[in-house]
Residue, then its C-alpha position, 0 to 999 in steps of 0.5 A: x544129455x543134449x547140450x543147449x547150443x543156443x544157450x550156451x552161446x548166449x552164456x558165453x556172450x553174457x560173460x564176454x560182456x561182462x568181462x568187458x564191462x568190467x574191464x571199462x570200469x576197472x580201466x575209468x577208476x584206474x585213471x581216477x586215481x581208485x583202487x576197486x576190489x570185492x569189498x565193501x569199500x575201496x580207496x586210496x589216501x593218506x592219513x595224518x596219524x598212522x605211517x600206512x597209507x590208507x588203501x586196498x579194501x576196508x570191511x563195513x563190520x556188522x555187529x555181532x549180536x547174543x540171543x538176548x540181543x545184547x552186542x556180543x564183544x567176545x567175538x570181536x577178537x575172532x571177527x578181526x582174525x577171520x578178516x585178516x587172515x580169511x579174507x586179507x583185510x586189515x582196514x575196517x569201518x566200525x558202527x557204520x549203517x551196516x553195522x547198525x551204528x545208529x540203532x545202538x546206544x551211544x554206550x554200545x558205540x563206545x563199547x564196540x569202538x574200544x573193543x575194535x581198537x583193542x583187538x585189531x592192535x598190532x593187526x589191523x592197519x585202520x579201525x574207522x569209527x562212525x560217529x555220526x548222530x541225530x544229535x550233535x552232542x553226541x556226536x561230539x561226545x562219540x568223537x571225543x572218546x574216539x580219540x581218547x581211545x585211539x582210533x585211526x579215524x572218525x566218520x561222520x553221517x549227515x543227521x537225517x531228521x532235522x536236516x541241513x538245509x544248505x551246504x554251509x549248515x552241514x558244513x558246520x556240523x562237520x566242523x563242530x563234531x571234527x573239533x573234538x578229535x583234531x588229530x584224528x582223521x576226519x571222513x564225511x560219510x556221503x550217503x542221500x539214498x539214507x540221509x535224504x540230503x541232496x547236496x552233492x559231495x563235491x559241493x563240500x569238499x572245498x569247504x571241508x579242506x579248508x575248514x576242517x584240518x583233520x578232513x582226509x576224504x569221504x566215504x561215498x555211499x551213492x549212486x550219483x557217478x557224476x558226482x563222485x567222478x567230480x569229486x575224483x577229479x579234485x583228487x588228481x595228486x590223491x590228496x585226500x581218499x575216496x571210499x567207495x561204497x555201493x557194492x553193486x557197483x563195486 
């Protein structure tokens, strides 16, 4: 077989680019203080009830389904062992828009949440829950039982039907929703493409240190780098942890 040698060279010149693209990016998030790997999230930060610091890689679990189209729970337990001993991820993020959390009912929420707090015990380093509703009482409801169950954080998405109109109106979602669970974790889930809100999240970070005590980052589903390198540059000591979401960029 004749070997292409124009093709080849331009193989090889495609991957020495992309070696070198990567080697940028990897060198940039570097000296923004975050860790990047081929996961959905990747963060550093710390957090206010678990003695291990939150870094390295954190899952977005999808939700495993039956054939009658019922949440399957029985194979949680397999799901958090493939992860950790397949994969060497012990931080997930349960409920989230991969895994559907908004297409659930509040019920199969809290049932997912028990079920990945019991199975990822003595496992799992971080099981995030996703809190995040249309409605703000359930929300607060979802974040009540969050810590009553003993999760090591919760998130919260921006409602994306009647939606804030300014960053002081979300702002006082957060807020609310993070009162239910005070010494638990709070992260504000960043993502406009979905949501449809275009405040950016640098915006609410000072707001959010100062008005929620439990806010420990945010987990930035978004394509804007401009404001996720702002909102780097706010975290130059690692105060709080950035979870970066966009896998294509990852």
């Amino acid at each position: 077989m004749r070997l292409d040698l124009k093709a080849e060279k331009r193989r090889r010149e495609q991957t020495r680019t992309l070696v070198e693209a990567c080697d940028r990016r990897d060198c940039l998030l570097s000296e923004m203080n975050i860790q990047v790997s081929s996961c959905s999230l990747a963060l550093p930060g710390c957090s206010m009830t678990s003695q291990k610091k939150l870094q390295g890689l954190v899952a977005a679990t999808v939700t495993p389904m039956t054939q009658d189209r019922e949440i399957n729970l029985a194979v949680i337990g397999q799901y958090v062992d493939y992860l950790v001993n397949e994969q060497g991820v012990r931080s997930v993020f349960v409920n989230g828009t991969t895994g559907e959390g908004l297409s659930l009912s509040i019920q199969e929420r809290k049932q997912l949440a028990e079920e990945w707090v019991a199975k990822g015990k003595e496992k799992l380093d971080h099981v995030i829950v996703h809190v995040g509703a249309l409605s703000l009482p359930e929300s607060k409801g979802l974040a009540k039982h969050a810590a009553e169950i003993g999760v090591d954080g919760i998130a919260v998405i921006a409602p994306s039907f009647f939606k804030q109109v300014n960053k002081d109106a979300l702002l006082a979602f957060l807020r609310d929703v993070a009162s239910e669970a005070p010494g638990i974790p709070f992260y504000y889930y960043h993502i406009p493409p979905l949501t449809g809100i275009q405040i950016n999240a640098e915006e609410l970070l000072d707001g959010m240190t100062e008005q929620i005590p439990s806010f420990q980052g945010v987990k930035f589903s978004d394509r804007n780098l401009l404001d996720f390198g702002r909102c780097a540059a706010k975290n130059s000591s690692g105060q709080f942890a950035l979870l970066y979401g966009v896998d294509e960029h990852i």
